[in-house]
C-alpha positions as YAML, in Angstrom:
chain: A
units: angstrom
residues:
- id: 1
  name: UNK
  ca: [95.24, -86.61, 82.05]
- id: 2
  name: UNK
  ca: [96.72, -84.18, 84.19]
- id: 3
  name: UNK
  ca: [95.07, -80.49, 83.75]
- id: 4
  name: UNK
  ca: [98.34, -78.89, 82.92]
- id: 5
  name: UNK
  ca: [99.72, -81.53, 80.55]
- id: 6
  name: UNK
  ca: [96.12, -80.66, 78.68]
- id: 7
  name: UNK
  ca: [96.88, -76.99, 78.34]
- id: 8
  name: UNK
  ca: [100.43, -77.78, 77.30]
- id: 9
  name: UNK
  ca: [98.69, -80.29, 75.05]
- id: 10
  name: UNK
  ca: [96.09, -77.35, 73.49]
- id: 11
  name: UNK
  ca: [99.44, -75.02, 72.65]
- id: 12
  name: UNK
  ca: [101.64, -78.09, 71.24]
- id: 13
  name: UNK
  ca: [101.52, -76.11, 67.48]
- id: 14
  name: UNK
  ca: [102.27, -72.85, 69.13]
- id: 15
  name: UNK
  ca: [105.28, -74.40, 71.43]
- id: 16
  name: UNK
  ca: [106.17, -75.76, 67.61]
- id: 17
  name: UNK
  ca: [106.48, -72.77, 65.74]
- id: 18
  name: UNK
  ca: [108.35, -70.78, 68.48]
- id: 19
  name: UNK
  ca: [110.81, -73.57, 68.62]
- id: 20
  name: UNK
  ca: [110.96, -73.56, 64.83]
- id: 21
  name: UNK
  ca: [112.21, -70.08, 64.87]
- id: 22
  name: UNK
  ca: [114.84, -70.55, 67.32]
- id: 23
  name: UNK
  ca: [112.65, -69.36, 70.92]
- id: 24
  name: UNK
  ca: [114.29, -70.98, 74.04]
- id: 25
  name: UNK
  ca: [112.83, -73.17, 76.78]
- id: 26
  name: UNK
  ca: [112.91, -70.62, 79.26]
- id: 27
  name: UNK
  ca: [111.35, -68.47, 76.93]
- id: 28
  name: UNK
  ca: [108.59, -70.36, 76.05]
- id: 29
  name: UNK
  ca: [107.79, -71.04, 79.77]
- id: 30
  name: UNK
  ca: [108.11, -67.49, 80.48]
- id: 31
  name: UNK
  ca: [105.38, -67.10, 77.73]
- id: 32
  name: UNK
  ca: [103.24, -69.46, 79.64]
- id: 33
  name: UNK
  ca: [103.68, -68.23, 83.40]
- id: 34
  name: UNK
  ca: [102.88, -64.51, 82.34]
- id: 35
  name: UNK
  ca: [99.97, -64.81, 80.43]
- id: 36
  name: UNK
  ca: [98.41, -65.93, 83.93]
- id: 37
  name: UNK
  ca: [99.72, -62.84, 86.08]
- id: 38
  name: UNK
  ca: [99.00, -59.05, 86.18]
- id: 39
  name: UNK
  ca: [100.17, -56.85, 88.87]
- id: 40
  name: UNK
  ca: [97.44, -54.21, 90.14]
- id: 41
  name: UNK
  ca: [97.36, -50.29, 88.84]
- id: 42
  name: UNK
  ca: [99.02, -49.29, 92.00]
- id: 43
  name: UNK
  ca: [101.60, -51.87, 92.11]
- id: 44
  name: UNK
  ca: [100.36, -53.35, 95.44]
- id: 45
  name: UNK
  ca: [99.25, -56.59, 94.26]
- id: 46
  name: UNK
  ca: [100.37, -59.29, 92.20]
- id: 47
  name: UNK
  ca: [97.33, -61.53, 90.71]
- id: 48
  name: UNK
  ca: [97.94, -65.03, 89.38]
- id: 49
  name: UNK
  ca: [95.46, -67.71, 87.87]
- id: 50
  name: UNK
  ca: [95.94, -71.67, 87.42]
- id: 51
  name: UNK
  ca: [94.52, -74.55, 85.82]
- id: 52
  name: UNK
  ca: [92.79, -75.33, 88.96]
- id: 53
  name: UNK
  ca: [90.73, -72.55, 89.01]
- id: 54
  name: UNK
  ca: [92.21, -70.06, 91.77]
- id: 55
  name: UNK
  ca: [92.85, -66.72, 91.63]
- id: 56
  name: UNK
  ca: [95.08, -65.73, 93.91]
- id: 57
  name: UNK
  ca: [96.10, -62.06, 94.70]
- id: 58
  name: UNK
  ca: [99.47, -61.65, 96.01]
- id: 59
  name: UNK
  ca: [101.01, -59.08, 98.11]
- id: 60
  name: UNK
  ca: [104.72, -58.38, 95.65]
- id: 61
  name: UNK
  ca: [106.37, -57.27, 99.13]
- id: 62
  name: UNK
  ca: [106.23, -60.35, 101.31]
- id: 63
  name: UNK
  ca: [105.49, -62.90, 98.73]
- id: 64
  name: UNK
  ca: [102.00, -63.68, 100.45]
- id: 65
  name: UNK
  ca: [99.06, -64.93, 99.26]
- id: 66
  name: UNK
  ca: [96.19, -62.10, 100.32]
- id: 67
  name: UNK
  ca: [93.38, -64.24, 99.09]
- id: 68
  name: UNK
  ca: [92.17, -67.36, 97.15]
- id: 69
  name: UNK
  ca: [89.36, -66.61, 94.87]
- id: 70
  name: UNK
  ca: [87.76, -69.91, 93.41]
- id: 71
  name: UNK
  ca: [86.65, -70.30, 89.97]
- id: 72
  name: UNK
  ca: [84.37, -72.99, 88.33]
- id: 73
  name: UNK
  ca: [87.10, -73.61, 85.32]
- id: 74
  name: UNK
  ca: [90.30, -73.15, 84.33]
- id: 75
  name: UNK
  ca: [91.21, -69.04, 84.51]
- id: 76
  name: UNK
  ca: [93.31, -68.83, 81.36]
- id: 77
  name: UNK
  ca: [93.54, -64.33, 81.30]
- id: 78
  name: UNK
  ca: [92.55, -62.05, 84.22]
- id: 79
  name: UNK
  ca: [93.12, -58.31, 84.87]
- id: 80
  name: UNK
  ca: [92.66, -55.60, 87.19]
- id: 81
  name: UNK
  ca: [89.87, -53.21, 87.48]
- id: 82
  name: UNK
  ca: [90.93, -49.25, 87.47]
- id: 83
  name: UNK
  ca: [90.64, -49.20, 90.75]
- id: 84
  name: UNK
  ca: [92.43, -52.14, 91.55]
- id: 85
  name: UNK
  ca: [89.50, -53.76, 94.02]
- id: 86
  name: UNK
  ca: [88.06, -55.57, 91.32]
- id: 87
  name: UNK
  ca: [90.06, -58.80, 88.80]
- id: 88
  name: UNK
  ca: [88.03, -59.64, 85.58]
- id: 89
  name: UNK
  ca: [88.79, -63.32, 85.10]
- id: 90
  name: UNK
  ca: [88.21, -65.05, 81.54]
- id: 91
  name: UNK
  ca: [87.47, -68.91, 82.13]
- id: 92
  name: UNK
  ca: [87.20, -71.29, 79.31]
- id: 93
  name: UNK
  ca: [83.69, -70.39, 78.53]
- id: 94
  name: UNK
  ca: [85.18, -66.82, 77.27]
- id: 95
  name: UNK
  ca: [82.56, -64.93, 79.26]
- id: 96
  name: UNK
  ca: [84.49, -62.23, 81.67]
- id: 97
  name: UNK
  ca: [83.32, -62.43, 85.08]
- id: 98
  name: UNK
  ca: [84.09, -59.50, 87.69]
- id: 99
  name: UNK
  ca: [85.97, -60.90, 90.96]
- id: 100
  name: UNK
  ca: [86.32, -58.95, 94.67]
- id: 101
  name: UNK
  ca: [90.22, -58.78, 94.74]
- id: 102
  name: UNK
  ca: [90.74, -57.29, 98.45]
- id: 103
  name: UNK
  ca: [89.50, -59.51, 101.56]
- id: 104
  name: UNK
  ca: [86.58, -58.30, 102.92]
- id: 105
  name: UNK
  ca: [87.00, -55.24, 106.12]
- id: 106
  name: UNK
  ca: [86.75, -56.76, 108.96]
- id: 107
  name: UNK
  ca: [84.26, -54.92, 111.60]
...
């Protein structure tokens, strides 16, 4: 079974009872896509998990991907340190691990 189709699977009661009380598609998608992005404290970044496993910080201006951060398991919450260096990603396990978020200076 695909990854995806198994979260979808996992949330088939929630996607039920928002339907039941008259959500739309594109709302319930919406639901879905956001609770997998967070933009950084200073607005600079744009950070996005998958079912894959990435984390991928994105730069909002030119729609590019900064960095691919790989993860064991499925990333299914993340969110930016203060300081914006820093995502704390929340696997399936539930234990919050810390992430670098900026590439590395080069020397």
């Amino acid at each position: 079974m695909n990854v995806l189709l198994a979260a979808v699977a996992e949330r088939t009661r929630e996607v039920g009872l928002r339907k039941s009380v008259g959500a739309r598609r594109t709302a319930i998608l919406t639901q879905f896509l956001t609770e997998s992005l967070t933009l950084s404290p200073d607005g600079t970044r744009l950070a996005s998990a998958s079912n894959d496993g990435t984390v991928k910080p994105w730069d909002p201006d030119t729609g590019a991907c900064v960095l691919t951060l790989a993860h064991e398991s499925q990333v299914h919450h993340l969110g930016w340190s203060p300081g914006g260096r820093r995502l704390g990603v929340v696997p399936l396990d539930g234990a919050i691990r810390m992430l670098a978020a900026r590439p590395a200076a080069q020397p």
